[in-house]
C-alpha positions in Angstrom: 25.7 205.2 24.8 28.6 206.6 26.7 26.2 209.3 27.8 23.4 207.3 29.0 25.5 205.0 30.8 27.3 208.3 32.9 23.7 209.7 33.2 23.0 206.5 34.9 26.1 206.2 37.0 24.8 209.6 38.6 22.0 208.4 39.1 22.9 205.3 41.3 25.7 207.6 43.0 23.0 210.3 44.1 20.7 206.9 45.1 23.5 206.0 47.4 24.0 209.0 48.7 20.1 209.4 49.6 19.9 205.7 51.5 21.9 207.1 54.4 19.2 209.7 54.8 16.9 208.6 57.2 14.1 210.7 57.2 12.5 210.0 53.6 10.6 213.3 53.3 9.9 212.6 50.0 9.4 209.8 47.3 12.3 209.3 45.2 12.0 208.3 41.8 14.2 206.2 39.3 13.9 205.3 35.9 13.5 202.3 34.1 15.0 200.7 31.0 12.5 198.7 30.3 9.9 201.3 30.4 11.6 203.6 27.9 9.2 202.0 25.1 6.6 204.3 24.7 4.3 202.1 23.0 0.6 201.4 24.1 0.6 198.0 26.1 -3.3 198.2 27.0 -3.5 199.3 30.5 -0.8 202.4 30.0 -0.3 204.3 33.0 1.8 207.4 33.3 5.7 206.5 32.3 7.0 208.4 35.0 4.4 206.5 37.6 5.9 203.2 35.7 9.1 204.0 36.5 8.8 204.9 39.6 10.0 202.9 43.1 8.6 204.8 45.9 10.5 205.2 49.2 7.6 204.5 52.1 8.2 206.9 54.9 8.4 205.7 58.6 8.9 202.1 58.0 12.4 201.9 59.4 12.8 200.2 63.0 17.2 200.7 62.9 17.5 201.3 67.0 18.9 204.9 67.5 20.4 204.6 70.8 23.8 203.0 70.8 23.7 201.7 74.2 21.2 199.0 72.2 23.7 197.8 69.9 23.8 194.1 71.1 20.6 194.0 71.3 20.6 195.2 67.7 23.0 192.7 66.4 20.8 189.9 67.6 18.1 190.5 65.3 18.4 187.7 62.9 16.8 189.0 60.0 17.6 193.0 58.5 14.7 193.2 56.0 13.8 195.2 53.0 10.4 195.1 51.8 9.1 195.7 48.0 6.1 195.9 46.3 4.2 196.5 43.4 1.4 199.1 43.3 -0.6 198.0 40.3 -4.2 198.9 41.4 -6.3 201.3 44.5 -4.8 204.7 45.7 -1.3 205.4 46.8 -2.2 205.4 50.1 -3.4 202.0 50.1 -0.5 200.6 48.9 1.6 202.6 51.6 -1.4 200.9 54.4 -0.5 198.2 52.5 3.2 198.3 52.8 3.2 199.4 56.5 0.7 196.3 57.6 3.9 194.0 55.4 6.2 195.7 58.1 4.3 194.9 61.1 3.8 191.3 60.0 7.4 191.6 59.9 8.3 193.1 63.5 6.3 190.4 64.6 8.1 187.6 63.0 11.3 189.2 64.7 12.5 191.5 61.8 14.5 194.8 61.8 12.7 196.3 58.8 15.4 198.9 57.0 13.5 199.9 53.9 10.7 200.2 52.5 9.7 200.3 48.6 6.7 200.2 46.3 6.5 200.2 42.7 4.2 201.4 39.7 3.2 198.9 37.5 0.6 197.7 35.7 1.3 194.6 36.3 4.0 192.4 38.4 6.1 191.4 36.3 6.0 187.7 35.4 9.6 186.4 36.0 11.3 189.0 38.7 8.2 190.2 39.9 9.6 194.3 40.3 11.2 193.8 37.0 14.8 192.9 35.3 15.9 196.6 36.0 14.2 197.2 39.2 15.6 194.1 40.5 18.6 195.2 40.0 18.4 198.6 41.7 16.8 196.2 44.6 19.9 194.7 44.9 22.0 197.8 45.1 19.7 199.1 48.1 19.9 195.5 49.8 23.9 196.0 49.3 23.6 199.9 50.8 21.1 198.7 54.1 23.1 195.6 54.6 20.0 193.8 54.5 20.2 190.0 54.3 16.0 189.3 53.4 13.6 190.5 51.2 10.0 190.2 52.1 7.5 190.7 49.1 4.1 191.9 49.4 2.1 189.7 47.5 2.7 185.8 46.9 4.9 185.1 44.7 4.9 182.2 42.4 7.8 179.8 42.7 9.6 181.3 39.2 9.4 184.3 40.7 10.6 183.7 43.6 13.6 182.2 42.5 14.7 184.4 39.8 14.5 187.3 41.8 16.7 185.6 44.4 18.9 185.7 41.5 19.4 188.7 41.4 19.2 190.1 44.6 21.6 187.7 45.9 20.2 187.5 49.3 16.8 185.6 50.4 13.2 186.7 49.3 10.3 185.3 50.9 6.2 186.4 50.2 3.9 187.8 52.3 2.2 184.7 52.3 5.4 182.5 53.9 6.2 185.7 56.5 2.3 185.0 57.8 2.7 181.6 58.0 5.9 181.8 59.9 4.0 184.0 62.7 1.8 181.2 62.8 4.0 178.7 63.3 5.4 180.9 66.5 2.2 181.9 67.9 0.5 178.5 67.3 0.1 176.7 71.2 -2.2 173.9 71.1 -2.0 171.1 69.4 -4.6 171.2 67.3 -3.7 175.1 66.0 0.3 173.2 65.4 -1.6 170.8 63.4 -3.3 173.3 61.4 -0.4 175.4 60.6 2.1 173.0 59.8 -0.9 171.1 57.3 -0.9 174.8 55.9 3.1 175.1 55.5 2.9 172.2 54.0 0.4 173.1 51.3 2.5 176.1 50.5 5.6 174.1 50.6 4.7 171.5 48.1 4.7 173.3 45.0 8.0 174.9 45.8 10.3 171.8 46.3 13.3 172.1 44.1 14.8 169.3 42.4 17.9 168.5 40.0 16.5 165.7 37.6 19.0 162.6 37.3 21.4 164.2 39.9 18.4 164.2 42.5 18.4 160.5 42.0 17.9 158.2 45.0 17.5 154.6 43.2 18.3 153.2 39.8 15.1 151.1 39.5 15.0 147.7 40.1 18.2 145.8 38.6 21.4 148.5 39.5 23.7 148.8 36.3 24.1 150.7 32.9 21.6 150.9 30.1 21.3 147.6 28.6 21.2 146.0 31.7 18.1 143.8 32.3 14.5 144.4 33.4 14.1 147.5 35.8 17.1 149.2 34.8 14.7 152.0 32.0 14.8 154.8 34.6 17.1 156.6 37.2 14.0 155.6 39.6 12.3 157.8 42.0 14.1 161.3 42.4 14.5 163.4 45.7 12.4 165.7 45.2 9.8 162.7 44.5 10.2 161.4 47.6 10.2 164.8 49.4 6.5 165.1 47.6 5.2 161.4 48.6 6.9 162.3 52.4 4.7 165.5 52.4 1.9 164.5 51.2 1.7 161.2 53.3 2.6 164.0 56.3 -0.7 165.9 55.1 -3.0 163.4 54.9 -1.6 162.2 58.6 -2.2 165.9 59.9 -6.0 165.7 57.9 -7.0 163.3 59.9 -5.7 164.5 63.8 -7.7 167.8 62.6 -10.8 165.8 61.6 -10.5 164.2 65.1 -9.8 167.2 67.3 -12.7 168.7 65.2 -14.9 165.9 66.3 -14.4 166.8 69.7 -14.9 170.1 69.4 -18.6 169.3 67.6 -19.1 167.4 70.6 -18.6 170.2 72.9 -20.7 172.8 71.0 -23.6 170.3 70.2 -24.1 169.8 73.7 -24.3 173.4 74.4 -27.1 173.6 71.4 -28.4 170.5 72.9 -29.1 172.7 76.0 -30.0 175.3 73.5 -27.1 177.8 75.1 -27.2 181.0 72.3 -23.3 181.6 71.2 -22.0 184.7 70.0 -18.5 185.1 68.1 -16.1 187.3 67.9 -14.6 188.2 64.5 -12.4 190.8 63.2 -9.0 192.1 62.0 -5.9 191.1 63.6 -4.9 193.3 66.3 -8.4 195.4 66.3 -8.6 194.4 70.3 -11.0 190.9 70.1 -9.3 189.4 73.0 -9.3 192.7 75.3 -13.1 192.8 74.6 -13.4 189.0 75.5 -11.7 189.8 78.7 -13.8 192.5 78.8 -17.2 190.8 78.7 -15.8 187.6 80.3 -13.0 188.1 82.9 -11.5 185.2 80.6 -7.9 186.3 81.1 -7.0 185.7 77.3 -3.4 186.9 75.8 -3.8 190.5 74.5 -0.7 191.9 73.1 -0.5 195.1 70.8 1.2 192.1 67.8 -0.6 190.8 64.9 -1.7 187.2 65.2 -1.6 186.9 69.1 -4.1 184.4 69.3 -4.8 181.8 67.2 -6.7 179.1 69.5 -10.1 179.6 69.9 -11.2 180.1 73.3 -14.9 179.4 74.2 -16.3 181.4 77.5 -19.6 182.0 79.4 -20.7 184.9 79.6 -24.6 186.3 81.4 -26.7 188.9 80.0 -28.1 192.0 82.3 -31.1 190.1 82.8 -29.0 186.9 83.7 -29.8 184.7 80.5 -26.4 182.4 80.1 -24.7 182.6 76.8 -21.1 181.4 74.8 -18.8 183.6 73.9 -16.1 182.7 71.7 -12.7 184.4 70.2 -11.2 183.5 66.9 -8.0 183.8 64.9 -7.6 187.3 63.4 -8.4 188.0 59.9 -5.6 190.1 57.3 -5.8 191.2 53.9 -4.7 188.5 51.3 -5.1 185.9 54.4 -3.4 182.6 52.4 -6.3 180.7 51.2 -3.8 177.9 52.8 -4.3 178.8 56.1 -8.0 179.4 55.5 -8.2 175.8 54.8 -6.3 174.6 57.8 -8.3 176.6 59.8 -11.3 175.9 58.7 -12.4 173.7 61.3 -11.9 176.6 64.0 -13.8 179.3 61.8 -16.9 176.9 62.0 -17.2 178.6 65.9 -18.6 182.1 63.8 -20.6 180.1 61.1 -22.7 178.3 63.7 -23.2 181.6 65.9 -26.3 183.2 66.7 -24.3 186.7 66.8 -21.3 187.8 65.4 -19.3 190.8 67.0 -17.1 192.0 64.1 -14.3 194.0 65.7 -12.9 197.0 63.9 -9.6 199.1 65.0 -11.4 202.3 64.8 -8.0 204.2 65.0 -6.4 202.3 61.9 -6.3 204.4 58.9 -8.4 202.0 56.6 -11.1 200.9 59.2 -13.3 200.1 56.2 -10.9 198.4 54.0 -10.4 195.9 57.5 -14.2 195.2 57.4 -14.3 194.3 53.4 -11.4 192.0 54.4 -12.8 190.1 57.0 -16.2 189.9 55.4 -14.4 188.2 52.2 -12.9 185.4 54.4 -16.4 184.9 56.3 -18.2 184.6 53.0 -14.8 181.7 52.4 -15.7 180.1 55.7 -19.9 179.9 55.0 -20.4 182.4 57.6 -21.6 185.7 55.8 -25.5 184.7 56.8 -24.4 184.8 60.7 -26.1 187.9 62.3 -23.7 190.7 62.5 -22.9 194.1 64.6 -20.0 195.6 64.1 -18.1 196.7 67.1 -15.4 199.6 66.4 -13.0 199.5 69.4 -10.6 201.6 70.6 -12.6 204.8 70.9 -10.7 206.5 73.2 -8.3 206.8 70.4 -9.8 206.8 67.3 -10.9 209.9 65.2 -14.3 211.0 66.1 -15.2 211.7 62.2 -14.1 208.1 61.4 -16.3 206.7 64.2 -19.6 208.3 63.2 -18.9 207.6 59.7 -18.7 204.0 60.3 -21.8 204.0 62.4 -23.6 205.7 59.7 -22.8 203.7 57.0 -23.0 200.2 59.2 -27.0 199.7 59.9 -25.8 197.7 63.2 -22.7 199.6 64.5 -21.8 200.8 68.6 -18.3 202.2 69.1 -16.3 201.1 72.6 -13.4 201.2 74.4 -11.8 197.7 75.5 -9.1 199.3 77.0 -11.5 202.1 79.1 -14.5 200.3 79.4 -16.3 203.0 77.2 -19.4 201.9 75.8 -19.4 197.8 77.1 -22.5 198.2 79.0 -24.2 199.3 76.1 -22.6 196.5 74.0 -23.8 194.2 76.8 -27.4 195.2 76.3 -27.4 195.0 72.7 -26.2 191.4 73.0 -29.3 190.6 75.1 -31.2 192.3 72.8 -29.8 190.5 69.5 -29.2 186.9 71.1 -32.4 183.9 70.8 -34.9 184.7 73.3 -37.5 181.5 74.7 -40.3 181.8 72.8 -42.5 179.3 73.5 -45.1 180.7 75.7 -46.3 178.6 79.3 -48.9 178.7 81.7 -48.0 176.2 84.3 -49.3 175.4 88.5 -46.2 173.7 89.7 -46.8 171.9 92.9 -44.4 173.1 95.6 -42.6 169.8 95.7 -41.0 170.6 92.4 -39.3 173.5 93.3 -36.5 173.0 91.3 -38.7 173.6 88.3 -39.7 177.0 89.5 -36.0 177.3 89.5 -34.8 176.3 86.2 -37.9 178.8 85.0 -36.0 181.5 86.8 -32.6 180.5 85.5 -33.4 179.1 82.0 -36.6 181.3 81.0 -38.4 184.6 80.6 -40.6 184.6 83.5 -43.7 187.0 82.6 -45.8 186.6 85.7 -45.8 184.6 89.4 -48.0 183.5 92.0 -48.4 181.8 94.8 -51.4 180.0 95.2 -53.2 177.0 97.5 -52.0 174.7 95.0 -48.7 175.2 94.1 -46.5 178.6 92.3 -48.7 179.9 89.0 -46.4 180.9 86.4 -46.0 182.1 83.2 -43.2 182.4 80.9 -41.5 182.5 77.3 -39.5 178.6 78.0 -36.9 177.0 75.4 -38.5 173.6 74.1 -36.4 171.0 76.7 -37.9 173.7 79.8 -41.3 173.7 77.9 -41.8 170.0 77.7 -40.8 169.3 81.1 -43.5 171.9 82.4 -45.8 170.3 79.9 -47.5 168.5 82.9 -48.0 171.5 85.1 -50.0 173.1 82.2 -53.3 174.9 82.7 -55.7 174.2 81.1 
C-alpha cells in the first residue's frame, strides 16, 4: 500500500511539473483507480484508453505579452474544460473540444486547459469519475482556474457533485450556449425567447433545503397540536421559486405567440402577393450573414464569433432576370443545440420551413464540414423543415482545402462552393437561385388596350413575358403570370 501510494505521489508530482509546459506536444496519460478491475463490464474498451485523460493541444488563450497583463486580469472567468470521449474518433472529440472553447471565448472566457476522457460511459454521479475528478481538481488548483465548463449537459446530480469536488464552479455546454444567447440576443422578441429557454433549463435545477427553505407555516402559525392549518411547514422556497418561474414562462409563451402573430402577418402578405422566399441555414459562424450582405447589401452584423446573430432579418433581393424575391437569415445551428433553445426559437425557425429554397451554408475550411451539415439537418428535421428544397452552399473558398471542396460537391447532388468574403462564385449562386425559386406558370395570351398600361407593366415586373406586340388595338402579350396577375388579365384574353 505504501508503494502504490509513492507510485502515485510521482505521478501527481511529474503532472505538476508537465502543467507549466505550455506546448502539449503530446497526450499525457494517468491512471485510474477505479479502472484497475479488469473485469468485463459489456462495452470494454482498452484499460489504458479508460484511464486515460487527454491533454487537447492548442486550446490555451493565456496572453503572452506582458504589456497585456491588465487586460488579462480582467477576464472574469479562467476556464478549464473536460470531457468524456465515449463514442466517434479521437479527432472528433478534439473538434469537439475545440468548438467547447470557442463557445467559451465568446462568452468572454480565458480558456487554460483543455481535457478529454476515455470512457465508456460518463459516469453517473461526477460525470469524469470519483478519481478523475479529483485529478480535475488538482489541474484547476495548478491553472488557477476558477470555472469548469463540461462538454455535454450535465444532469443536475452531476453537476453538483462534481462541484464537490472540484471546489470551484462547473457549468454544461448547454448553460455556456445559453449564456451567449442571452448576450447576443437584441430584440425583444429573440430576449423573450432566450430567457423562456433559461428558464426551462433553470427549472429542474433549483436547489432547495426542505423545512429550512420554509416561507409559511400554513394557515394557523404555532407548534404541532395547534389547530386546523397548522399539518405542514407550508409552501417552501424553492416552491415558490418554481410557481414564480413557471408563471414567468407562461407570461413569456404568450408575448412569443404575439410577436409570432405579427410575424405571420408579414410573411402571409408576402405569399399573399405570391413573393418566393429563400432561407438561409447553416452552422454558426459558416459566413450566412456575409452572404446575406452579399446577395442583399443588407448591412447585417458579421463577426468571426459563434452566435452573432440571432434575429432573423428578412431582405429583398432580385434575380438576374429581375424577378423579386425574400431572403431571410436565421440563428446558427451547433452540435448538441439545447433542445431548450430549439423550442424557444421555434417560432423564428418557421422562416426556413415555409421557404421555397433553403441555402444551407457550410464553413468549407472547418475540419468536419460534414459533421456541420448532419448537425444542422438534425435540427431542421426538429423544426419540420427537412422537406424545404435545399442547396448547399460551402463558403469560404478562398480558404478552404480544395480536396474538401470537391468532395462535398460530389457527394451533395445540389452543391456550388463561394467566397462571401471575395465574391467568388455569387454570380453563379445568383443564377442558381433563379433557377431553383417558383417560376409563373400559368400561361396568358392577352390584347391590353393602351389605356391600361400599367398592366403591361406589372407583366413586365411581376411575369415571364414570352412574346410582345404592338398592334391597332392595344399591346399583344404573352406570358407565364402568377394567379392574382393571371386573373386581372383575365379580361384581355384572346380568344
Amino acid at each position: 500500500m505504501t508503494e502504490r501510494n509513492s507510485s502515485t505521489g510521482s505521478l501527481f508530482t511529474q503532472r505538476a511539473e508537465a502543467l507549466t509546459d505550455d506546448r502539449f506536444d503530446e497526450a499525457r496519460f494517468l491512471t485510474d483507480e477505479e479502472t484497475a478491475d479488469s473485469r468485463d463490464d459489456g462495452d470494454q474498451l482498452d484499460r489504458e484508453e479508460r484511464a486515460a485523460l487527454r491533454r487537447v493541444r492548442g486550446l490555451s488563450t493565456e496572453l503572452e505579452d506582458i504589456t497585456e497583463v491588465e487586460y488579462r486580469q480582467l477576464r472574469l472567468e479562467r476556464v478549464v474544460l473536460a470531457s468524456v470521449w465515449s463514442e466517434g474518433t479521437l479527432e472528433d472529440a478534439e473538434n469537439s473540444m475545440r468548438e467547447l472553447a470557442a463557445l467559451a471565448e465568446t462568452a468572454g472566457s480565458e480558456v487554460l486547459d483543455g481535457l478529454i476522457q476515455r470512457r465508456s460511459h460518463p459516469d453517473n454521479a461526477t460525470y469524469l469519475g470519483k478519481g478523475k475528478a479529483q485529478e480535475l481538481r488538482d489541474i484547476v488548483i495548478a491553472e488557477g482556474a476558477d470555472t469548469v465548463i463540461c462538454d455535454t449537459e450535465l444532469a443536475p446530480s452531476q453537476r453538483r457533485a462534481l462541484e464537490d469536488v472540484v471546489k470551484v464552479k462547473v457549468i454544461d455546454r448547454t448553460a455556456l450556449i445559453l449564456d451567449i444567447f442571452a448576450q447576443h440576443a437584441k430584440s425583444k422578441e429573440g430576449k423573450a425567447q432566450v430567457e423562456l429557454a433559461q428558464m426551462q433549463y433553470l427549472l429542474p435545477r433549483l436547489r432547495g433545503w426542505g423545512e429550512s427553505m420554509s416561507r409559511q407555516a400554513g394557515g394557523q402559525v404555532g407548534g404541532a397540536g395547534q389547530g386546523m392549518g397548522s399539518r405542514g411547514p407550508g409552501e417552501t422556497k424553492i416552491e415558490l421559486d418554481r410557481r414564480r418561474i413557471n408563471t414567468r414562462m407562461a407570461k413569456l409563451r404568450r408575448e412569443i405567440k404575439e410577436m409570432k402573430t405579427v410575424r405571420d402577418t408579414k410573411r402571409g402578405s408576402r405569399q399573399a402577393r405570391e413573393i418566393p422566399s429563400v432561407a438561409i441555414a447553416g452552422y454558426t459562424n459558416a459566413g450566412k450573414s456575409s452572404l446575406l450582405n452579399r446577395l442583399t447589401g443588407a448591412g447585417v452584423l458579421v463577426q468571426n464569433q459563434l452566435f452573432a446573430t440571432l434575429d432573423p432579418t428578412v431582405r429583398r433581393a432580385e434575380t438576374p432576370d429581375g424577378r423579386e424575391y425574400t431572403l431571410a437569415d436565421t440563428v446558427g445551428f451547433v452540435r448538441q443545440l439545447p433542445t431548450q433553445l430549439v423550442e424557444a426559437f421555434r417560432s423564428t425557425l418557421e422562416e426556413v420551413g415555409d421557404a421555397d429554397l433553403l441555402l444551407h451554408v457550410v464553413d468549407g475550411s472547418h475540419p468536419d464540414p460534414e459533421g456541420q451539415i448532419s448537425a444542422v439537418r438534425s435540427v431542421l428535421a426538429d423544426v419540420d423543415a427537412a422537406d424545404v428544397k435545399e442547396v448547399i452552399v460551402v463558403n469560404k473558398a478562398d480558404i478552404a482545402d480544395p480536396e474538401v471542396i470537391d468532395r462535398i460537391l460530389r457527394h451533395e447532388k445540389h452543391a456550388i462552393a463561394v467566397s462571401a468574403h471575395t465574391g467568388q462564385g455569387m454570380e453563379a449562386l445568383r443564377q442558381l437561385i433563379a433557377d431553383e425559386i417558383p417560376r409563373p406558370d400559368i400561361l396568358v395570351d392577352v390584347l391590353v388596350p393602351y389605356s391600361r398600361g400599367d398592366l403591361v407593366s406589372r407583366v413586365h415586373d411581376e411575369a415571364d413575358l414570352l412574346t410582345e406586340e404592338h398592334v391597332a388595338d392595344g399591346t399583344r402579350i404573352t406570358a407565364r403570370a402568377k394567379a392574382d396577375l393571371a386573373a386581372d388579365l383575365e379580361r384581355y384574353a384572346v380568344r
